[in-house]
ROPATI-53285 format. One record per residue: x, y, z of N, C-alpha, C in turn; residue in one letter. Coordinates in steps of 0.2 Angstrom, whole numbers, plus 5000, padded with zeros to 4 digits. Example, Ala and Ser with C-alpha at 12.3 -4.5 7.8 and 13.67 -1.06 7.14 Angstrom:
2
506649725039506249785039506649845039A;506449895035506849955036506450005039S;
This chain:
95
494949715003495249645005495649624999X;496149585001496449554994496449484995X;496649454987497049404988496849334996X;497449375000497449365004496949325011X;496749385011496149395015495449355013X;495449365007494749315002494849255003X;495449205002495549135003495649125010X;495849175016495849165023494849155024X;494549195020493849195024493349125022X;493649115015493449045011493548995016X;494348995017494448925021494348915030X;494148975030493748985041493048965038X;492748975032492048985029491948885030X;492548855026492448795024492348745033X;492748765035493148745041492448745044X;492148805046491648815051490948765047X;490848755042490248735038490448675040X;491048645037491048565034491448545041X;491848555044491948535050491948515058X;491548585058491648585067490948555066X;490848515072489948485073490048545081X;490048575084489948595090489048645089X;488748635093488148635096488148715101X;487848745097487948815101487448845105X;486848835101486048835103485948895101X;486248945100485849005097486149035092X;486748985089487149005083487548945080X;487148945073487248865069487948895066X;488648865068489148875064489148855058X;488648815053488448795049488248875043X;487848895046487748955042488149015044X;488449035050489149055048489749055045X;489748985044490448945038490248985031X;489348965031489248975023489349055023X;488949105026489249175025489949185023X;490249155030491149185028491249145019X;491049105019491349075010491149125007X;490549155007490249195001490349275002X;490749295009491049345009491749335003X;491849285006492649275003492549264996X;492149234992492049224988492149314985X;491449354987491449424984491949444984X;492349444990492949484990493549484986X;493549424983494049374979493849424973X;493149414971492949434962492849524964X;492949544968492949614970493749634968X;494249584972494849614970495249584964X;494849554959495149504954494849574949X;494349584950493849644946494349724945X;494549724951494949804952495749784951X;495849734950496549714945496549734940X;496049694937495949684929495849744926X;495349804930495249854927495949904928X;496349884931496849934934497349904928X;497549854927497849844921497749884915X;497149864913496949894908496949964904X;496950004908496950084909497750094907X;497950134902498450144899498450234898X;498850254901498950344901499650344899X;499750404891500350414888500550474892X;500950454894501450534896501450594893X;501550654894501550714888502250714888X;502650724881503250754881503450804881X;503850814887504150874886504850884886X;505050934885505750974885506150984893X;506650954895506750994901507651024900X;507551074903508151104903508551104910X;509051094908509851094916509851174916X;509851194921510051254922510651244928X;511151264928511951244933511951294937X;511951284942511851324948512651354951X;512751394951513651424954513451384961X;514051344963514251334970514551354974X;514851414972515351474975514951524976X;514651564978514251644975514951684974X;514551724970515151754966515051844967X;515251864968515251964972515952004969X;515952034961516252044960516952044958X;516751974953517351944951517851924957X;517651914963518051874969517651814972X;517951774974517551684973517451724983X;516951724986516451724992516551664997X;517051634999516851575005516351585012X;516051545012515451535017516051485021X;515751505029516151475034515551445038X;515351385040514951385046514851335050X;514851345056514851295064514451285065X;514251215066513551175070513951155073X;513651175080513751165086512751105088X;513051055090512550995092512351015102X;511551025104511251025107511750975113X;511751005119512050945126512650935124X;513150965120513750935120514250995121X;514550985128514951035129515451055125X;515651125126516251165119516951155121X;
Protein backbone atom coordinates (compact mmCIF):
# COMPACT_ATOMS: atom_id res chain seq x y z
CA UNK A 1 0.00 0.00 0.00
CA UNK A 2 1.44 3.39 -0.48
CA UNK A 3 1.26 6.96 0.10
CA UNK A 4 -1.77 6.96 -1.54
CA UNK A 5 -3.67 4.32 -0.46
CA UNK A 6 -2.72 4.96 3.65
CA UNK A 7 -4.46 8.65 3.57
CA UNK A 8 -7.50 7.03 1.25
CA UNK A 9 -8.11 4.48 4.26
CA UNK A 10 -7.46 7.30 7.04
CA UNK A 11 -9.81 9.56 5.57
CA UNK A 12 -12.93 6.62 4.74
CA UNK A 13 -11.65 5.65 8.61
CA UNK A 14 -12.35 9.33 9.78
CA UNK A 15 -15.64 9.73 7.60
CA UNK A 16 -17.11 6.51 8.95
CA UNK A 17 -16.15 7.08 12.77
CA UNK A 18 -16.81 11.05 13.05
CA UNK A 19 -19.61 11.34 10.45
CA UNK A 20 -22.14 8.97 9.37
CA UNK A 21 -24.55 8.46 12.45
CA UNK A 22 -26.59 5.53 10.47
CA UNK A 23 -27.72 2.69 12.58
CA UNK A 24 -27.14 -0.66 11.29
CA UNK A 25 -27.71 -3.08 14.06
CA UNK A 26 -25.23 -5.68 13.67
CA UNK A 27 -22.44 -3.29 12.57
CA UNK A 28 -21.29 0.03 14.57
CA UNK A 29 -19.71 2.06 11.56
CA UNK A 30 -18.07 3.76 14.51
CA UNK A 31 -15.68 0.90 15.00
CA UNK A 32 -15.15 0.26 11.39
CA UNK A 33 -14.02 4.14 10.84
CA UNK A 34 -11.55 3.37 13.89
CA UNK A 35 -10.14 0.01 12.19
CA UNK A 36 -9.78 1.63 8.67
CA UNK A 37 -7.66 4.86 10.44
CA UNK A 38 -5.35 2.32 12.11
CA UNK A 39 -5.05 0.38 9.01
CA UNK A 40 -4.17 3.46 7.43
CA UNK A 41 -2.20 4.64 9.93
CA UNK A 42 0.28 1.17 9.61
CA UNK A 43 0.28 1.26 6.23
CA UNK A 44 1.47 4.92 6.15
CA UNK A 45 4.52 4.02 8.84
CA UNK A 46 5.00 0.49 6.79
CA UNK A 47 5.59 2.54 3.53
CA UNK A 48 7.47 5.67 5.12
CA UNK A 49 9.76 2.61 6.81
CA UNK A 50 10.48 0.92 3.28
CA UNK A 51 11.46 4.41 1.84
CA UNK A 52 13.72 5.35 4.44
CA UNK A 53 15.45 2.03 4.32
CA UNK A 54 15.60 1.84 0.55
CA UNK A 55 17.19 5.29 0.43
CA UNK A 56 19.71 4.52 2.67
CA UNK A 57 21.33 1.44 1.13
CA UNK A 58 24.16 2.57 -1.13
CA UNK A 59 25.87 -0.21 -3.72
CA UNK A 60 29.40 1.04 -5.56
CA UNK A 61 29.38 -0.44 -8.86
CA UNK A 62 32.62 -2.41 -9.82
CA UNK A 63 34.80 -0.85 -12.45
CA UNK A 64 35.41 -2.24 -15.17
CA UNK A 65 37.15 -2.13 -18.61
CA UNK A 66 34.88 -2.47 -21.75
CA UNK A 67 36.10 -2.90 -25.07
CA UNK A 68 34.41 -1.95 -28.85
CA UNK A 69 34.81 -4.65 -30.88
CA UNK A 70 33.57 -3.32 -34.69
CA UNK A 71 31.80 -5.67 -36.42
CA UNK A 72 32.17 -5.86 -40.55
CA UNK A 73 28.91 -4.88 -42.13
CA UNK A 74 29.60 -6.32 -45.43
CA UNK A 75 30.92 -10.04 -44.96
CA UNK A 76 33.87 -10.34 -46.65
CA UNK A 77 34.89 -14.00 -48.94
CA UNK A 78 38.06 -13.44 -50.31
CA UNK A 79 39.13 -10.07 -50.59
CA UNK A 80 35.49 -9.49 -52.51
CA UNK A 81 32.90 -7.25 -50.69
CA UNK A 82 29.58 -10.24 -50.58
CA UNK A 83 26.05 -8.42 -51.14
CA UNK A 84 23.15 -9.86 -49.33
CA UNK A 85 19.76 -9.46 -51.32
CA UNK A 86 16.47 -9.99 -49.53
CA UNK A 87 12.50 -9.97 -49.97
CA UNK A 88 9.81 -9.89 -47.52
CA UNK A 89 7.08 -10.47 -48.82
CA UNK A 90 4.10 -9.49 -46.02
CA UNK A 91 1.28 -12.33 -45.36
CA UNK A 92 -2.43 -11.55 -47.36
CA UNK A 93 -0.96 -9.08 -49.79
CA UNK A 94 -1.16 -10.12 -53.24
CA UNK A 95 2.21 -10.11 -55.70
Amino acid sequence: MGIGGSIFLIALGAIFAFAVEADLGWLDLAVVGWVLMLAGVAGLLATLYFWSSRRRTVVAAPVREERVVADRVVPVQDNQVMQEYREVRRPGRPV
